[in-house]
Every structure is written in structure tokens, then in C-alpha cells.
N, CA, C and O atoms as a GROMACS GRO file, in nm:
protein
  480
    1UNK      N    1  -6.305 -11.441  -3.891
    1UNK     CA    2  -6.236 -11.539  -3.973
    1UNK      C    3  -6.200 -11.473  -4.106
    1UNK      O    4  -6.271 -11.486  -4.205
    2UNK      N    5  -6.089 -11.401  -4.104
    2UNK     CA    6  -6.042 -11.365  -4.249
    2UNK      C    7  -5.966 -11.413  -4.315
    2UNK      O    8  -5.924 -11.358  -4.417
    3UNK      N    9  -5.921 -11.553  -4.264
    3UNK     CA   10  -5.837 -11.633  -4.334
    3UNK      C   11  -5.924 -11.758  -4.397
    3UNK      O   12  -5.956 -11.855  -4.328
    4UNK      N   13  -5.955 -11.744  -4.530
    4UNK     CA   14  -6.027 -11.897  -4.586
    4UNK      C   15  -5.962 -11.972  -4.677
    4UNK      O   16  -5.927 -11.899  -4.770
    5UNK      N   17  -5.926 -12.093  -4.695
    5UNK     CA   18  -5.909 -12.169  -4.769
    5UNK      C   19  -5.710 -12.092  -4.779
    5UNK      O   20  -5.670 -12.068  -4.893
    6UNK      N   21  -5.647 -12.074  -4.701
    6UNK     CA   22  -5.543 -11.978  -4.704
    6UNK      C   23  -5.523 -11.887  -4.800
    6UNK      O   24  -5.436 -11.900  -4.887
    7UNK      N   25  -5.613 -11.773  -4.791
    7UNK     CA   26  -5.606 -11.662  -4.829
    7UNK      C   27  -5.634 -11.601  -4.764
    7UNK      O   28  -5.732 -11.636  -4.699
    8UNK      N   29  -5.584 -11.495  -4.738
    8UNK     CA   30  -5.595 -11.356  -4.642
    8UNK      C   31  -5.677 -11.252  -4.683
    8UNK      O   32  -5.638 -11.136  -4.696
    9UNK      N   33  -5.801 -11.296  -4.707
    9UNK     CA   34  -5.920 -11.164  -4.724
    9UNK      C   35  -5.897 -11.026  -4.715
    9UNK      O   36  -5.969 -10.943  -4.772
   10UNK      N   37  -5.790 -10.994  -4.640
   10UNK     CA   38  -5.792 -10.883  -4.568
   10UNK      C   39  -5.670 -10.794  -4.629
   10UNK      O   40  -5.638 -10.678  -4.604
   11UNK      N   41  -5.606 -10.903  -4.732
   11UNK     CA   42  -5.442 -10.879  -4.759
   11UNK      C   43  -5.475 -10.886  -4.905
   11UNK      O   44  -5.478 -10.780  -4.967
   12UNK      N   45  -5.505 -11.027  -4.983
   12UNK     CA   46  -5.525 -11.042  -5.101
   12UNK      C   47  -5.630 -11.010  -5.171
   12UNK      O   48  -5.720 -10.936  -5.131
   13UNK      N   49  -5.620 -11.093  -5.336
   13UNK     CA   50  -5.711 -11.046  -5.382
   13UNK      C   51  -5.808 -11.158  -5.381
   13UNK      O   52  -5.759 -11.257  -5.326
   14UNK      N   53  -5.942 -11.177  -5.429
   14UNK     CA   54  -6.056 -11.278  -5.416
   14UNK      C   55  -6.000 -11.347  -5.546
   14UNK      O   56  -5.972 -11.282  -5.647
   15UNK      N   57  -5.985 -11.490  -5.536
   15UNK     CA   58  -6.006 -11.561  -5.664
   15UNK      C   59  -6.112 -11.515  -5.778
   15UNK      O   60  -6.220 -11.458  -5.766
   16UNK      N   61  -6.045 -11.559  -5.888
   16UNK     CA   62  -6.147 -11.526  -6.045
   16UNK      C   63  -6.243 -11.609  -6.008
   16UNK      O   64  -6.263 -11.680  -5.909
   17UNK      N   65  -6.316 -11.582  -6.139
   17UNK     CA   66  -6.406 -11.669  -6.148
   17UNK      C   67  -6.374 -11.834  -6.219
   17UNK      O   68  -6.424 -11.940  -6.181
   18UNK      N   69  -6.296 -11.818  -6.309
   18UNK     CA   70  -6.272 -11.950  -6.317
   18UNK      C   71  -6.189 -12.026  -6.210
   18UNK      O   72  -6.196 -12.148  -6.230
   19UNK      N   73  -6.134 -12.002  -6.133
   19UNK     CA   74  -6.129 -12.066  -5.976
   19UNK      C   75  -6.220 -12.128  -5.918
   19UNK      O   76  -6.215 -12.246  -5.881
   20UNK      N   77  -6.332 -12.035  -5.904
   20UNK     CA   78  -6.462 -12.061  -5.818
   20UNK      C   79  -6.505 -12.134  -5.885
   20UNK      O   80  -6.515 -12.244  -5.830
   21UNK      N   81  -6.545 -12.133  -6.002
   21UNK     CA   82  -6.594 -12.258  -6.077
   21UNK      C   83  -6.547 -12.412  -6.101
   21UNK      O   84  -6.617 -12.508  -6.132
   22UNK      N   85  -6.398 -12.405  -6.077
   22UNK     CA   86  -6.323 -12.499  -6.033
   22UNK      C   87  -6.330 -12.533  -5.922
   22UNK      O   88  -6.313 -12.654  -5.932
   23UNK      N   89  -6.344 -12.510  -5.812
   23UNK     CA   90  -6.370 -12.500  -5.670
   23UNK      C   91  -6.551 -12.556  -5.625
   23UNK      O   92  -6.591 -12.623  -5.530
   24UNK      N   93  -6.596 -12.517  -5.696
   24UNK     CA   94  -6.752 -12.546  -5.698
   24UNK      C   95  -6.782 -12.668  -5.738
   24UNK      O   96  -6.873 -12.733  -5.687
   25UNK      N   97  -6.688 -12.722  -5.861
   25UNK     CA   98  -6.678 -12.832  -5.928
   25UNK      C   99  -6.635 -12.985  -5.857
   25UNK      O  100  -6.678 -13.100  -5.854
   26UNK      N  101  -6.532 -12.913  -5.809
   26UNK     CA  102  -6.447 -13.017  -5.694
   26UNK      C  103  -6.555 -13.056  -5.559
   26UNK      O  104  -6.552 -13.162  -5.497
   27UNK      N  105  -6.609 -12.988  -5.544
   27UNK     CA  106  -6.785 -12.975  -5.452
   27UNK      C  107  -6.847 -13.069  -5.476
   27UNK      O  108  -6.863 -13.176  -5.417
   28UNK      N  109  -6.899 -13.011  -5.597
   28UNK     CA  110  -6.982 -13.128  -5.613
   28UNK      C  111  -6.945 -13.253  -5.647
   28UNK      O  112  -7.029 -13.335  -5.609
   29UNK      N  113  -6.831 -13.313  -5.719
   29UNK     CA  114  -6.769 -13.401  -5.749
   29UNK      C  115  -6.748 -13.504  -5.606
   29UNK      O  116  -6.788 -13.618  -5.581
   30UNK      N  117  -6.681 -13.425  -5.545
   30UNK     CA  118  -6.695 -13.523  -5.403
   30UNK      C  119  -6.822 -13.527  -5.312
   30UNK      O  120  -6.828 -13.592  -5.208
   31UNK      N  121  -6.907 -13.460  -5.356
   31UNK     CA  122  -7.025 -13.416  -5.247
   31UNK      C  123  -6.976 -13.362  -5.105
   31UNK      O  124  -6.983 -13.432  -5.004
   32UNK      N  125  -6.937 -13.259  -5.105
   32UNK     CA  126  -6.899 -13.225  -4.996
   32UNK      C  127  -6.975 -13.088  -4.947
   32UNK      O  128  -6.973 -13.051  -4.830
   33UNK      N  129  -7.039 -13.022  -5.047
   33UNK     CA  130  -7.109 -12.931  -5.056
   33UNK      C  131  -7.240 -12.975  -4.925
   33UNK      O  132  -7.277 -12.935  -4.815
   34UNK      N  133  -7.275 -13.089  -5.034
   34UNK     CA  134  -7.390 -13.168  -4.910
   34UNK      C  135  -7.338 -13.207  -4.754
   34UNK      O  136  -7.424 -13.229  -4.668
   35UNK      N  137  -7.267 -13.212  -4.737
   35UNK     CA  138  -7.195 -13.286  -4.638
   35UNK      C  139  -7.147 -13.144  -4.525
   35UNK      O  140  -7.152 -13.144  -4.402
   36UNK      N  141  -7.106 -13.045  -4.609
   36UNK     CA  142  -7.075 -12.878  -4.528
   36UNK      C  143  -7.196 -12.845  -4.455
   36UNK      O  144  -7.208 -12.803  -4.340
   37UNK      N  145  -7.285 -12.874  -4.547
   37UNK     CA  146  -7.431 -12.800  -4.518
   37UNK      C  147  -7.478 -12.860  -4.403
   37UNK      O  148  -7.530 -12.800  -4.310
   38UNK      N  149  -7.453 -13.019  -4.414
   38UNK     CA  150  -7.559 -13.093  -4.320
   38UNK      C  151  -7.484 -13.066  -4.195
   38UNK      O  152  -7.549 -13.021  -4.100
   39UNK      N  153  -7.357 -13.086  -4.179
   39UNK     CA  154  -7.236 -13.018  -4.040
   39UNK      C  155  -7.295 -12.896  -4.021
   39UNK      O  156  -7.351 -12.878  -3.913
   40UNK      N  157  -7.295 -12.804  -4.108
   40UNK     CA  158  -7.359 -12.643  -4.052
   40UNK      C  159  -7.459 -12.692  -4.016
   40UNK      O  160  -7.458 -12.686  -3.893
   41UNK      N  161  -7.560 -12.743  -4.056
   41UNK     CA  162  -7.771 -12.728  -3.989
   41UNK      C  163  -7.716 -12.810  -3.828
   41UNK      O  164  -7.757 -12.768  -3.720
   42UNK      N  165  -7.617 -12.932  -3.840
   42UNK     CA  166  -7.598 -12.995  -3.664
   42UNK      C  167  -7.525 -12.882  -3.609
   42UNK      O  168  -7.566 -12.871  -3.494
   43UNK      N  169  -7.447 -12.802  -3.630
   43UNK     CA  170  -7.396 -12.728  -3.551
   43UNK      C  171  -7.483 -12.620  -3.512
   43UNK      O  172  -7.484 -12.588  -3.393
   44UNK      N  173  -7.562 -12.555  -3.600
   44UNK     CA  174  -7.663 -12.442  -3.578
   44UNK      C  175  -7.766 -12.504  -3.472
   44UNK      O  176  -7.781 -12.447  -3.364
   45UNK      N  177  -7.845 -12.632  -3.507
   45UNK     CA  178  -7.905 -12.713  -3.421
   45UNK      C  179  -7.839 -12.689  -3.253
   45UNK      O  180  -7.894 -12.653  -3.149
   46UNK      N  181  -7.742 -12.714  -3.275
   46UNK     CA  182  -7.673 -12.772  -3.137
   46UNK      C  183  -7.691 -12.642  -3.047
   46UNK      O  184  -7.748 -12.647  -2.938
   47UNK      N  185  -7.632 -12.514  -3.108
   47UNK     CA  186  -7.653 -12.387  -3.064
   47UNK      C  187  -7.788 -12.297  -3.046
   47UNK      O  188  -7.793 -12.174  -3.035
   48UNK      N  189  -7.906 -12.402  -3.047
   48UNK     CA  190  -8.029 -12.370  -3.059
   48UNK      C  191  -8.086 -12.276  -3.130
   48UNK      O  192  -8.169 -12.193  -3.092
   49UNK      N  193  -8.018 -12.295  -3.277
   49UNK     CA  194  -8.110 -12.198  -3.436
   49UNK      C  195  -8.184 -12.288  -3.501
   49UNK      O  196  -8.148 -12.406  -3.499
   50UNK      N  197  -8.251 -12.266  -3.540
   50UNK     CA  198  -8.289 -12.319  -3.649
   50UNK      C  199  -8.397 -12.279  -3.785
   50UNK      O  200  -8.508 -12.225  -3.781
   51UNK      N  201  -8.324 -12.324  -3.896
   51UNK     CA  202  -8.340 -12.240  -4.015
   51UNK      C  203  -8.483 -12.298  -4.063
   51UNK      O  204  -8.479 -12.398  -4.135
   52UNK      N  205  -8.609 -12.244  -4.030
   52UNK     CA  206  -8.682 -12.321  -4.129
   52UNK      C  207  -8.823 -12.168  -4.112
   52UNK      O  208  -8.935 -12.202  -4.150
   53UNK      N  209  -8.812 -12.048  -4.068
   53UNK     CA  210  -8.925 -11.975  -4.119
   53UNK      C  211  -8.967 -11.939  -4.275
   53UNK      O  212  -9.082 -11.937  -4.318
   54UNK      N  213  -8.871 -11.916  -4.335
   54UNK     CA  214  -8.926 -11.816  -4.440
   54UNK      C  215  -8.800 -11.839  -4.546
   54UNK      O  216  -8.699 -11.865  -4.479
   55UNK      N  217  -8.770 -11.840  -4.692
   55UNK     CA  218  -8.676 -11.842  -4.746
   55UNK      C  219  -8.662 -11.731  -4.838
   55UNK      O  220  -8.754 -11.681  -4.903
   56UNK      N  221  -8.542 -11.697  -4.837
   56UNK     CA  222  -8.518 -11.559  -4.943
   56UNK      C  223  -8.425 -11.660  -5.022
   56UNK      O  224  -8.349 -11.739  -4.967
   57UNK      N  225  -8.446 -11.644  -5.200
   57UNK     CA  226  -8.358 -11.712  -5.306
   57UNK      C  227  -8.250 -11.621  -5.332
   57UNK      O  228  -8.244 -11.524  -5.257
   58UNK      N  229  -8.192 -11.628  -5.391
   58UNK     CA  230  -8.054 -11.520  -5.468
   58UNK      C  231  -7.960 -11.612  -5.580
   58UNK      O  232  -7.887 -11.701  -5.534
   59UNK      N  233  -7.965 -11.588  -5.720
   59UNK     CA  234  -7.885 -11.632  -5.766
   59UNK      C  235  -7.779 -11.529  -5.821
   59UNK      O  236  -7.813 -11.430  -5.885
   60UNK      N  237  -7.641 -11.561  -5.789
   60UNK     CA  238  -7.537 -11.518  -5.837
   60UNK      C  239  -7.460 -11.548  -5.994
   60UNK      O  240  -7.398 -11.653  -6.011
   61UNK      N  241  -7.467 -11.481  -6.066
   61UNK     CA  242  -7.393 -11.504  -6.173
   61UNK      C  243  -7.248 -11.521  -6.225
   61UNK      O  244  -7.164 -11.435  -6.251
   62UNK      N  245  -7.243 -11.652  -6.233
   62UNK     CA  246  -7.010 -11.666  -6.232
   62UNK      C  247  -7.038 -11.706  -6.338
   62UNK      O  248  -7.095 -11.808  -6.379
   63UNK      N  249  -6.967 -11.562  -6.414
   63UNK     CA  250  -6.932 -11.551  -6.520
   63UNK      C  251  -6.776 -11.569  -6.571
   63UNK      O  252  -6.693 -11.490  -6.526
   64UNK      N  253  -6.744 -11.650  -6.645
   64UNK     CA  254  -6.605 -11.753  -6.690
   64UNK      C  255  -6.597 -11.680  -6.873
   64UNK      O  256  -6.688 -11.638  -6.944
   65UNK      N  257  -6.472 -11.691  -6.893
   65UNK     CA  258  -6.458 -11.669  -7.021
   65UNK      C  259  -6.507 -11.747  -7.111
   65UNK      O  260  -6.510 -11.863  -7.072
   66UNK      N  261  -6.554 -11.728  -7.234
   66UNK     CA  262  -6.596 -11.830  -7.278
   66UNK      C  263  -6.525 -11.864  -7.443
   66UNK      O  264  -6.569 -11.906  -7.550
   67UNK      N  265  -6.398 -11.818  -7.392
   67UNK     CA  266  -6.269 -11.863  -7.466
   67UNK      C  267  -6.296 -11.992  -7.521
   67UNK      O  268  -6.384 -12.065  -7.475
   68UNK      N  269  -6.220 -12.022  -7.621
   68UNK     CA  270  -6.226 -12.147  -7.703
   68UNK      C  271  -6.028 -12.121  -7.650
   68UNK      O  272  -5.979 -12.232  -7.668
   69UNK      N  273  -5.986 -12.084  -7.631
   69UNK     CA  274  -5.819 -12.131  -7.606
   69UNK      C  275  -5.778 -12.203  -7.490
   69UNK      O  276  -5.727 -12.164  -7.386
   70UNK      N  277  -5.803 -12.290  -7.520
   70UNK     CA  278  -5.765 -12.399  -7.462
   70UNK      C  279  -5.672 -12.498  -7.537
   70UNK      O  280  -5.624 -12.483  -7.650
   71UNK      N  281  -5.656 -12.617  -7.438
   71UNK     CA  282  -5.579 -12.723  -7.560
   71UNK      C  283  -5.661 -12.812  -7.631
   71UNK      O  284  -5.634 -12.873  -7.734
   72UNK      N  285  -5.812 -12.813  -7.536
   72UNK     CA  286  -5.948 -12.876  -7.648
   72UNK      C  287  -6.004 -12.794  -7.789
   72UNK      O  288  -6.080 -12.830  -7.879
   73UNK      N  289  -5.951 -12.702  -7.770
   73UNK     CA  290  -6.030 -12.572  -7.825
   73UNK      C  291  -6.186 -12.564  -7.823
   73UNK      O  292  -6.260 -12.533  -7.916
   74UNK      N  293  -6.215 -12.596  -7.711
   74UNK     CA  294  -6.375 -12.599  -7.705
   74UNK      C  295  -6.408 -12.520  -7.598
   74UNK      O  296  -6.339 -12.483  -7.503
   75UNK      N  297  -6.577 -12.489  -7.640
   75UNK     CA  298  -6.600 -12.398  -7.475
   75UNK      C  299  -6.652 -12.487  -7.333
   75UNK      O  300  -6.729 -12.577  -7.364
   76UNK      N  301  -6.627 -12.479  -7.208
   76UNK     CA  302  -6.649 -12.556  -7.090
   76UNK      C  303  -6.784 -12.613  -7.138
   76UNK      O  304  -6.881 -12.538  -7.146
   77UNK      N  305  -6.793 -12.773  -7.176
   77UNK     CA  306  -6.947 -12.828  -7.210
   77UNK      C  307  -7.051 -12.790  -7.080
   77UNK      O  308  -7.174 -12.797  -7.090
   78UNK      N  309  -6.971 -12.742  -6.941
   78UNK     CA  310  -7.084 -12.716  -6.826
   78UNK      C  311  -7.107 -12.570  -6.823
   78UNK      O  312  -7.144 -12.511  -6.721
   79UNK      N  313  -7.092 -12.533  -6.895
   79UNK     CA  314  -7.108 -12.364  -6.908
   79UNK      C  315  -7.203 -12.343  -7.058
   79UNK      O  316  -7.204 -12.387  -7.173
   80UNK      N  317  -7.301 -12.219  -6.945
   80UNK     CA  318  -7.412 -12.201  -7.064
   80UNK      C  319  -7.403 -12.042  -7.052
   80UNK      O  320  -7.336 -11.986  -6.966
   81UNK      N  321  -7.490 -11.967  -7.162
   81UNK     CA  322  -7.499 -11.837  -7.152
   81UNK      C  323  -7.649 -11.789  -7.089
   81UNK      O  324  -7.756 -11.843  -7.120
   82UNK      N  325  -7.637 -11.689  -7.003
   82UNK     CA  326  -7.791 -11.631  -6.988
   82UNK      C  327  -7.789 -11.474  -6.988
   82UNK      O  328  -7.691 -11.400  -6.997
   83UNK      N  329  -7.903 -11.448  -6.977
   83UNK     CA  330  -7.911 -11.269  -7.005
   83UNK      C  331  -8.003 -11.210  -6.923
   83UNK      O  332  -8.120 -11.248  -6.925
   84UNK      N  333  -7.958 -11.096  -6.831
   84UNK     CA  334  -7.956 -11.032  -6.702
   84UNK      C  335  -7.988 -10.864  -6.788
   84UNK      O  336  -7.886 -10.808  -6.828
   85UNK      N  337  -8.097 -10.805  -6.810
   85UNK     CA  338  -8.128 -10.734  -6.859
   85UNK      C  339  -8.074 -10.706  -6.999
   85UNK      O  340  -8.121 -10.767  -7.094
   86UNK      N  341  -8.013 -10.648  -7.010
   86UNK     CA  342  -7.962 -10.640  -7.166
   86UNK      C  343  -7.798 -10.716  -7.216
   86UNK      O  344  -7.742 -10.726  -7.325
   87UNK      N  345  -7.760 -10.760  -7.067
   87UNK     CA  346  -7.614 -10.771  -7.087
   87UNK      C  347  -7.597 -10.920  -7.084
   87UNK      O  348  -7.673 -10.966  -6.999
   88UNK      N  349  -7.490 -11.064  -7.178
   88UNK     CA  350  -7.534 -11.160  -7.140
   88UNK      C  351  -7.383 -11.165  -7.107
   88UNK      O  352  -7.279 -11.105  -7.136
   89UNK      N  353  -7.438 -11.296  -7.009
   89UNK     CA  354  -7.316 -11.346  -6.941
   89UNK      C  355  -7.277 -11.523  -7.029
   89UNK      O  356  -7.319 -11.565  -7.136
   90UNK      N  357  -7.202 -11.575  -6.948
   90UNK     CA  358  -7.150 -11.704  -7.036
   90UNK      C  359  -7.085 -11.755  -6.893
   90UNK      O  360  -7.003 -11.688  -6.830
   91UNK      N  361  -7.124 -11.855  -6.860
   91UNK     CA  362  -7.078 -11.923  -6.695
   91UNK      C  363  -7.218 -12.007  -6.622
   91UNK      O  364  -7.312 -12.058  -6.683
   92UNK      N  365  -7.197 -12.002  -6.466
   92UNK     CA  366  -7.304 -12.071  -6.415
   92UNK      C  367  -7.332 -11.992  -6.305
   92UNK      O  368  -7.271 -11.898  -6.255
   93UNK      N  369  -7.454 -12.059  -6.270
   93UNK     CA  370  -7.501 -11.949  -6.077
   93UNK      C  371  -7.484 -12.055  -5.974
   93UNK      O  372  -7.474 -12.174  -5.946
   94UNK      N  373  -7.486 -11.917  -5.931
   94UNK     CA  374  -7.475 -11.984  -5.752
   94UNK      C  375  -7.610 -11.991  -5.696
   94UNK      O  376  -7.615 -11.877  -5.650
   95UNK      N  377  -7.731 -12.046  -5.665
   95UNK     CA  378  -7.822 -12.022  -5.636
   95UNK      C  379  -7.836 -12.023  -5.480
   95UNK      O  380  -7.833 -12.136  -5.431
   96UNK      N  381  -7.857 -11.882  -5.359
   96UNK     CA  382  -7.822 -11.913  -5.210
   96UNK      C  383  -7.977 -11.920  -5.127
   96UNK      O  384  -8.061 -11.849  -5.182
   97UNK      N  385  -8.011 -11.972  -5.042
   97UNK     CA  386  -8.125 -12.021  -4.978
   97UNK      C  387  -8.026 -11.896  -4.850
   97UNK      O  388  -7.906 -11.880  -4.824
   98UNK      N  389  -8.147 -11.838  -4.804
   98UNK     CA  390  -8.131 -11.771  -4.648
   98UNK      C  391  -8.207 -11.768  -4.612
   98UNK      O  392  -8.289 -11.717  -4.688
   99UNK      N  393  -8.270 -11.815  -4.461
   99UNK     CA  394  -8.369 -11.809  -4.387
   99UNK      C  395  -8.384 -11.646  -4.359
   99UNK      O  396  -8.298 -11.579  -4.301
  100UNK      N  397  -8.523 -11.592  -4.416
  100UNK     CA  398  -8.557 -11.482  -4.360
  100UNK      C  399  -8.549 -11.385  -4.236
  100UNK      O  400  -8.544 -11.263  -4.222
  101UNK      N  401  -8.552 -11.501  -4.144
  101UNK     CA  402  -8.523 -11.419  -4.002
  101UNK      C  403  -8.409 -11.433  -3.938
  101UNK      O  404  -8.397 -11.357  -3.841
  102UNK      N  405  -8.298 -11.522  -3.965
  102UNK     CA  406  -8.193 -11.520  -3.896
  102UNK      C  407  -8.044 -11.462  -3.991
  102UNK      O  408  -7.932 -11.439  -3.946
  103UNK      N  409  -8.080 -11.453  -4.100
  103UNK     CA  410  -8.028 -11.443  -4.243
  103UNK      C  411  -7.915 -11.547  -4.250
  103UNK      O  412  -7.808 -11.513  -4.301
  104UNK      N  413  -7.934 -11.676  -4.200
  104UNK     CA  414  -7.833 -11.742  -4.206
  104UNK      C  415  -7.852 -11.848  -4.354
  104UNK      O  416  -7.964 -11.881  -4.392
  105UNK      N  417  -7.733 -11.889  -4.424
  105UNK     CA  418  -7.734 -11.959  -4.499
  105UNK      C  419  -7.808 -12.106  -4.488
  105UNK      O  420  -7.781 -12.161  -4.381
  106UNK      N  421  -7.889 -12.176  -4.569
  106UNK     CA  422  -7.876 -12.279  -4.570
  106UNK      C  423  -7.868 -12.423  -4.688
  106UNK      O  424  -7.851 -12.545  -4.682
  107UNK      N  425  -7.888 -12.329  -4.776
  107UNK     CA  426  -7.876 -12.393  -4.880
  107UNK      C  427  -7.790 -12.313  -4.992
  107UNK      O  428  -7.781 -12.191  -5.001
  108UNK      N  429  -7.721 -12.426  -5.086
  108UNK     CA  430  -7.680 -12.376  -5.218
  108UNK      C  431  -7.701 -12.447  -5.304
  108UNK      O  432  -7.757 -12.552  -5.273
  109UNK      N  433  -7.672 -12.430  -5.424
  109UNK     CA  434  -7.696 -12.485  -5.547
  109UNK      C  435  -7.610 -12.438  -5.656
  109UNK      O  436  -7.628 -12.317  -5.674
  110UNK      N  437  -7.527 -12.487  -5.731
  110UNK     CA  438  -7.498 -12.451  -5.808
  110UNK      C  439  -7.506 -12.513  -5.961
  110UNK      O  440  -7.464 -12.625  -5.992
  111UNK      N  441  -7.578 -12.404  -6.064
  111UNK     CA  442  -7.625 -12.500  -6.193
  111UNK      C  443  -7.561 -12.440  -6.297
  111UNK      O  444  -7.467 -12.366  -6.268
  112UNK      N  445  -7.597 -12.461  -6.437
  112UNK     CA  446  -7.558 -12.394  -6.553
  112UNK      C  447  -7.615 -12.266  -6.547
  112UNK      O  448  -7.706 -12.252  -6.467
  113UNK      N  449  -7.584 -12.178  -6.610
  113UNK     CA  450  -7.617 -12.010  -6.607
  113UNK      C  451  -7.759 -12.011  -6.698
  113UNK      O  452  -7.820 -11.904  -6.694
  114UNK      N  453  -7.806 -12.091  -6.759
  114UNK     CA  454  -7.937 -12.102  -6.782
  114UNK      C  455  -8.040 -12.185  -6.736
  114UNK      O  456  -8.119 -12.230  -6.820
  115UNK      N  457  -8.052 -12.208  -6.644
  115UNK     CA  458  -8.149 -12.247  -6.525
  115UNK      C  459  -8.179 -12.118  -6.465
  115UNK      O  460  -8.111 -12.036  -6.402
  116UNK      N  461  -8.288 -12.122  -6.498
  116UNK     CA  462  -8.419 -12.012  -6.422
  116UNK      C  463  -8.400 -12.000  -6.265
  116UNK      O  464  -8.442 -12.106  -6.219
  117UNK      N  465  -8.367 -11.936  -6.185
  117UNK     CA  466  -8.404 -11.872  -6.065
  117UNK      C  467  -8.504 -11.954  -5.968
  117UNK      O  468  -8.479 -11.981  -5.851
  118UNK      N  469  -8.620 -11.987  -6.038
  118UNK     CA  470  -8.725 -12.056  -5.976
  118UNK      C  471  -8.712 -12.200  -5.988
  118UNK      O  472  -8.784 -12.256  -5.905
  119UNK      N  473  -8.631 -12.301  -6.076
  119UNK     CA  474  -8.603 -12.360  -6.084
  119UNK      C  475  -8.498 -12.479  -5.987
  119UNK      O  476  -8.503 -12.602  -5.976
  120UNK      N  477  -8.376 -12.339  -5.907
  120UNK     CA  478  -8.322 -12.394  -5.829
  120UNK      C  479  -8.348 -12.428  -5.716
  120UNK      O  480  -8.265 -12.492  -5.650
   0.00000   0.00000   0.00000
């Protein structure tokens, strides 16, 4: 499947990050995020997987400009800053759940960029 959301993975380039964050937004706004997930666990079900040994966490960092140019002139009120060894970022994470043994997805989360890891 290299065609998602009509883009050609294979041809183009990956959306920015302020896309994805727009895109993530629209997610949760409709709850559909919840609603993807619970269709994936019946479909995995159906095909006799199932995700429940062991969990590996991962949070991803989407990092967004944190421009004031806008027509509010303000920065995104859902965007926070956090700091990843010495370097800080300004955006939010992706926090991903994978079952250890099948490495399949089953959870996500996505919060402000300062929410702790252990938290999500």
C-alpha cells in the first residue's frame, strides 16, 4: 500500500509537520482515531492476532514552528516546548503502543510535547 490518504509514498514528498498536526487534530476532533483502532483490534481479531503480550512505548516528536506569524499573532495554544537532550523542540508527540511480539500497532496517543513518555 503506497498510496495513503492520496499521496504516492513512492513518488512524493511526506507532509510537514504542521500537516500532521493538523491531521492529528481533525482525529481527535471527530474521534476517529478511536474508532481506526477499534476496526484494526476486530480485524486483527478476526485473522486470529491478538495484541496483548508485552508493550513497547515510543514517543515521536512533531515539531511545528513556533512562529507567532500568523493572523492571531500568537503561538498554537496546543503546542508546548520540550527538551530531548540538549536540543528543544516546540510541537507535540505521537506516543505509539506495539505489542512486543507481533510488532503490530495498537495504540496511539497524541499530547502536547510536554507530557512525559510515561505519562502517555
Amino acid at each position: 500500500m503506497r498510496q495513503l490518504v492520496g499521496i504516492d509514498l513512492g513518488r512524493e514528498p511526506l507532509p510537514n509537520e504542521t500537516t500532521i498536526c493538523k491531521f492529528w487534530h481533525l482525529l481527535e476532533a471527530h474521534q476517529i482515531g478511536e474508532q481506526l483502532f477499534a476496526r484494526i483490534g476486530e480485524y486483527l481479531t478476526t485473522q486470529g492476532l491478538q495484541v496483548s503480550r508485552g508493550t513497547i512505548v515510543d514517543a515521536t516528536i512533531i515539531s511545528v514552528p513556533s512562529s507567532t506569524k500568523n493572523p492571531t499573532k500568537e503561538r498554537d495554544p496546543e503546542m508546548y516546548q520540550t527538551k530531548k537532550g540538549t536540543q528543544w523542540y516546540f510541537g507535540m508527540k505521537a506516543h505509539i503502543g506495539v505489542d512486543s511480539q507481533t510488532k503490530l500497532i495498537h495504540s496511539v496517543a497524541a499530547t502536547t510535547a510536554n507530557v512525559h513518555d510515561s505519562q502517555a
